[in-house]
C-alpha positions in Angstrom: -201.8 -42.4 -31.2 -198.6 -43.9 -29.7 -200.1 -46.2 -26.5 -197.7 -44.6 -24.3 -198.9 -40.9 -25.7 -202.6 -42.0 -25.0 -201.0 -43.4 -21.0 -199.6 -39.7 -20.4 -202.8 -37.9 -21.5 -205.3 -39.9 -19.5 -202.5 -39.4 -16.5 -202.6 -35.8 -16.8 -206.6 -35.9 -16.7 -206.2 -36.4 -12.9 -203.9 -33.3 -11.0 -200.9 -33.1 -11.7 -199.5 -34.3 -8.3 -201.4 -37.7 -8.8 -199.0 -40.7 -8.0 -200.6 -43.8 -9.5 -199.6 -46.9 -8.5 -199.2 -50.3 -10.9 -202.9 -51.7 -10.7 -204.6 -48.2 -11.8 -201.8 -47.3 -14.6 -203.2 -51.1 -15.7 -206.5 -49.8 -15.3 -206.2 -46.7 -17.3 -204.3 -48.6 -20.2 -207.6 -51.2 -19.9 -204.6 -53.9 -19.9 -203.7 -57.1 -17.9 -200.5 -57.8 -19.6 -197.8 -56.5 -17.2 -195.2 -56.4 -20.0 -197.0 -54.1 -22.3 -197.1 -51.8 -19.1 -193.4 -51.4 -18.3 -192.8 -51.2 -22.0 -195.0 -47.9 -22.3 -193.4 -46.6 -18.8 -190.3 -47.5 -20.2 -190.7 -45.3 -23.2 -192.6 -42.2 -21.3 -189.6 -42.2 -19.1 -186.9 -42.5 -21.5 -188.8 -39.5 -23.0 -188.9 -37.5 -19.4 -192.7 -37.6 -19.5 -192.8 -40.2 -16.6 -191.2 -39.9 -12.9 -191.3 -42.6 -10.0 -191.1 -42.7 -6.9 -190.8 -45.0 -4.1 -193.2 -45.0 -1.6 -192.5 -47.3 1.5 -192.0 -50.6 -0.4 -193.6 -50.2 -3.3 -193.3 -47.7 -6.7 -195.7 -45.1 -7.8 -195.9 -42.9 -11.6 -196.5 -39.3 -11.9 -196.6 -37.9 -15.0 -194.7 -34.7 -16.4 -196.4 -31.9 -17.5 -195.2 -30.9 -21.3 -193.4 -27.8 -20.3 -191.5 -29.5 -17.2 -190.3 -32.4 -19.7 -189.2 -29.6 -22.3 -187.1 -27.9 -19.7 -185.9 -31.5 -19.0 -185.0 -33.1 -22.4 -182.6 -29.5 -22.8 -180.8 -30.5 -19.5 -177.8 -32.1 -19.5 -177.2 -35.5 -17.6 -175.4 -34.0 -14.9 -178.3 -30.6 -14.4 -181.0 -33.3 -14.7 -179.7 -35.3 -11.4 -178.5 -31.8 -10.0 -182.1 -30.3 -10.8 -183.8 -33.2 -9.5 -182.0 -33.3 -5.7 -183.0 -29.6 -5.7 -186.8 -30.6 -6.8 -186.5 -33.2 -4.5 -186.2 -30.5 -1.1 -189.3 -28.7 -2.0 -189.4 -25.4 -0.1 -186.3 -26.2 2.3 -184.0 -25.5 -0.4 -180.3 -28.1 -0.7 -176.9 -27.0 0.4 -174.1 -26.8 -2.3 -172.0 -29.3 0.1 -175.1 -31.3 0.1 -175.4 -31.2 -3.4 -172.0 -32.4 -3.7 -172.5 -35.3 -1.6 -175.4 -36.3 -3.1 -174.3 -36.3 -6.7 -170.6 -37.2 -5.9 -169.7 -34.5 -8.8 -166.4 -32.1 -8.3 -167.1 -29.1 -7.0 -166.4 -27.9 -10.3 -169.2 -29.3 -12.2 -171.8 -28.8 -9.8 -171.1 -25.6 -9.6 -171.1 -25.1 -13.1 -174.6 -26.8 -13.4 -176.2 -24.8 -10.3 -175.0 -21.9 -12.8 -176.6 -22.9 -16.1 -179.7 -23.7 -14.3 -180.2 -20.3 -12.5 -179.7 -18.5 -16.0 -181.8 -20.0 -17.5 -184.7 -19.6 -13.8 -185.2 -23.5 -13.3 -183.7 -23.0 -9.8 -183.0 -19.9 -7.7 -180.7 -19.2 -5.0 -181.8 -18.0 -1.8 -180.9 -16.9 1.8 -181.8 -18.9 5.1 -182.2 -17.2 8.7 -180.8 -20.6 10.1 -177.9 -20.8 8.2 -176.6 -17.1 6.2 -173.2 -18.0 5.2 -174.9 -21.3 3.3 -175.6 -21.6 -0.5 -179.0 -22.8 -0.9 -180.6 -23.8 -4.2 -184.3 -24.5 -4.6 -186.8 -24.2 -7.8 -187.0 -20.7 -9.0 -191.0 -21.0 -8.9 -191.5 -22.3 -5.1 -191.7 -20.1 -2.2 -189.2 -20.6 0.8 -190.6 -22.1 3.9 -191.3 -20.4 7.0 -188.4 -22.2 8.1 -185.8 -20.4 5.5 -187.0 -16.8 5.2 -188.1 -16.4 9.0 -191.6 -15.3 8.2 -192.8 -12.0 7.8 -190.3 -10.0 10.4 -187.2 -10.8 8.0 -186.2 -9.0 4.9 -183.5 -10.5 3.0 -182.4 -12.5 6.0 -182.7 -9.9 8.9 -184.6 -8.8 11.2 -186.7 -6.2 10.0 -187.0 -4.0 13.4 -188.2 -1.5 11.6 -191.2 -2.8 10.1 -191.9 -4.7 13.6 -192.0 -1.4 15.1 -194.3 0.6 12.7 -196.6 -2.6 13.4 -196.4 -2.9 16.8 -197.6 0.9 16.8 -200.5 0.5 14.7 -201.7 -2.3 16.6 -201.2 -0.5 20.5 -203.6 2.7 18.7 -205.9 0.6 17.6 -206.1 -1.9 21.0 -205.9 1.7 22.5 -208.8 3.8 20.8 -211.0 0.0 20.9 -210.4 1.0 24.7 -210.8 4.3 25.3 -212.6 5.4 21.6 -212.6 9.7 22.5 -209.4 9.8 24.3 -207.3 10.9 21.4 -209.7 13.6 20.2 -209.6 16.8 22.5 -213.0 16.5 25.5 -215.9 18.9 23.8 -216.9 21.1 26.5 -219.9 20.9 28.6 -219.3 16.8 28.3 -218.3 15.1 31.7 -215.1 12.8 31.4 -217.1 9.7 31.7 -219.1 9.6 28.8 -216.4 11.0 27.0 -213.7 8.5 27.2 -216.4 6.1 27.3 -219.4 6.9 24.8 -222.7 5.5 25.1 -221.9 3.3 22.0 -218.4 2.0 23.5 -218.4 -1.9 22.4 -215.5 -3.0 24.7 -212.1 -4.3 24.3 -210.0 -5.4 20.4 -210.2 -9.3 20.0 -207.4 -10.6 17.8 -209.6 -11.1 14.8 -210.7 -7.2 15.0 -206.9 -6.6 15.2 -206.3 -8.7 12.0 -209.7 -7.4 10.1 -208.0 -4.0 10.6 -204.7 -4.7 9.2 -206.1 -6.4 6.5 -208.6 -4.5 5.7 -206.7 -1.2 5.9 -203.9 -2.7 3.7 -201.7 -1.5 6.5 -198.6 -3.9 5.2 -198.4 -5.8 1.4 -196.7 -8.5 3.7 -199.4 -11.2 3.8 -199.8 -11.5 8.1 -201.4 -14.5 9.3 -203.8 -14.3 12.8 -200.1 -16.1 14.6 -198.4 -13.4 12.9 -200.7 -10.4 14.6 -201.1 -12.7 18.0 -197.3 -12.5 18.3 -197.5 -8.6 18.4 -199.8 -8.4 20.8 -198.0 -10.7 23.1 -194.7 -8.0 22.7 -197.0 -5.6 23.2 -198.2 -7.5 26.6 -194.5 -7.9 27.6 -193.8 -4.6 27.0 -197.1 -3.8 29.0 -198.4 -1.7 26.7 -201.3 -3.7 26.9 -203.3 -6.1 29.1 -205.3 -9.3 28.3 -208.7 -8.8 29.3 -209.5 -11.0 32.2 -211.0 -14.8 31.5 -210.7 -14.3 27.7 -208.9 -15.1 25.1 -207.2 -13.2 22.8 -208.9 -10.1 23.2 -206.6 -7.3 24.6 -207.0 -3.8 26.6 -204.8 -0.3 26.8 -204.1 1.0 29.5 -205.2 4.6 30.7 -201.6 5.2 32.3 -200.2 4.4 28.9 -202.3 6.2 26.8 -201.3 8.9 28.8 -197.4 8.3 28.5 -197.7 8.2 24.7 -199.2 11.9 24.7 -203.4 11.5 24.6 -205.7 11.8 26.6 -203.7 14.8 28.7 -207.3 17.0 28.4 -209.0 15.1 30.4 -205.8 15.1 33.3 -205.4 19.0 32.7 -208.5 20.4 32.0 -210.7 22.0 34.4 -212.1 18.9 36.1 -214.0 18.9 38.9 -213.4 16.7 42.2 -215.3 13.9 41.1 -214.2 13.6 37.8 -210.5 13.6 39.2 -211.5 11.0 41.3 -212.5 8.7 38.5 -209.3 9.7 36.1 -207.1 8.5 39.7 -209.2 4.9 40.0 -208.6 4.2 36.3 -205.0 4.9 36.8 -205.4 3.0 39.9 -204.1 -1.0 39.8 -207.9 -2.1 39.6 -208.3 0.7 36.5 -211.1 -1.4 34.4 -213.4 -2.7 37.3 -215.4 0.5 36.7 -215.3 -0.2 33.0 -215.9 -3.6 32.9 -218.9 -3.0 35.1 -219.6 0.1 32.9 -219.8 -2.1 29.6 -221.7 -4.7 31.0 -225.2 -2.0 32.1 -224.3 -0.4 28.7 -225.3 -4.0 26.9 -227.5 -5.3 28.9 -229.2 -2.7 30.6 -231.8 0.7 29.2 -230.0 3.7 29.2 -232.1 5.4 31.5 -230.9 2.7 34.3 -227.6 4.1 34.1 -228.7 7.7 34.5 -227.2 8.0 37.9 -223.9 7.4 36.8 -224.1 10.8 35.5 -224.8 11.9 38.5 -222.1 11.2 40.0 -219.9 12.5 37.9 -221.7 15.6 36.8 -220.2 19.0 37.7 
């Protein structure tokens, strides 16, 4: 086998994205002689099975997997140098005008290149938030950057209100019935309001990761959300005080009783037949110090028998 054949196989034993330097492409070759070295680079780059690169001051070798070098060797001279700027931005994608510049190629000709290569999907146009009236090329089988697309809230380059909003409801009912679990189911009678919007079970408050586990778990969206992603919803929904951060924590989130009630739920347990004392309770959750009752409440429901707590039916019993 051809030495330089034997070079590009042992190359390609290592990942793909390995950059060797001098000393180990000596190594692999089990050679001293420096000459025999740039004579087999020589010939793997001649045949587009070799790239380099310049690191700092000095060069490194990559080899070039068979089916990149085919799609190579059917370029012309001018789409090689025009397909290798666009390799060259990765996931940022290179302006036309850039291109231009670049290459120093009339506007004609790079055109016509960036045309042949996107028939035949080397390279793919695409759309940036930053800059929408810009041409941007990158290589048809890399994803855009957060940077380009906008993340997940942007389809085709604009805002995607809808899809925010669909979200940003799932994620208040959820925070909400994590809250208050029974207030969006209609108050069973003979039950006092207490241990109905709060059942002896009632775990607390929604942490972010809950919140994601749900979406993700759920399949609520096939866009792939990541915990920043589902932390920035909850801080519109903060802003838009449709929820609270639960005091000294982080990232884990409360509903508020006045809001539950805005949205529709939880109206049984305002208009039912309720007694003095269960009024009275509905008011000091409404009240601006709404959870202090709660709070305590979850707190004797961990740590404490439920037979301790019995007299907090008493208080509240009809």
């Amino acid at each position: 086998m051809d030495p330089a054949d034997i070079l590009h196989q042992r190359m390609l034993e290592a990942p793909a994205s390995k950059m060797y330097t001098q000393e180990e492409l000596l190594d692999l070759m089990n050679e001293t002689d420096l000459s025999k070295l740039l004579a087999v680079t020589q010939s793997l780059l001649n045949r587009k099975m070799l790239k380099l690169a310049k690191i700092g001051e000095y060069l490194r070798f990559q080899a070039i997997l068979a089916l990149e070098t085919k799609k190579l060797t059917s370029m012309t001279d001018d789409e090689q140098m025009i397909y290798s700027y666009i390799e060259a931005s990765g996931r940022e994608g290179i302006w036309t005008k850039t291109l231009k510049a670049k290459t120093n190629m009339h506007q004609h000709i790079v055109m016509r290149c960036l045309k042949l290569l996107e028939l035949q999907r080397y390279i793919k146009l695409i759309k940036s938030v930053k800059h929408p009236t810009r041409k941007i090329y990158m290589l048809y089988n890399l994803q855009p950057s957060i940077d380009v697309t906008g993340g997940p809230w942007f389809t085709d380059s604009e805002l995607d209100t809808e899809f925010i909003d669909s979200l940003l409801t799932v994620v208040w009912r959820f925070i909400a019935l994590k809250t208050f679990p029974l207030a969006f189911q209609e108050p069973q009678a003979n039950v006092n309001v207490f241990s109905s919007v709060f059942p002896a079970n009632h775990t607390g408050f929604a942490s972010l990761d809950a919140v994601m586990d749900f979406i993700t778990s759920n399949k609520i969206t096939n866009i792939d959300l990541a915990l920043n992603d589902v932390r920035s919803l909850c801080e519109v929904l903060v802003m838009d005080d449709k929820i609270e951060v639960v005091r000294d924590t982080a990232d884990v989130y409360k509903a508020t009783w006045q809001l539950v009630l805005e949205a529709g739920y939880g109206r049984a347990y305002r208009e039912g037949s309720l007694n003095a004392e269960q009024e009275k309770f509905l008011k000091e959750i409404d009240a601006e110090n709404q959870f202090s009752v709660f709070d305590h409440y979850s707190v004797i429901n961990a740590q404490v028998n439920e037979e301790d707590v019995v007299y907090l039916d008493l208080w509240l019993r009809a």
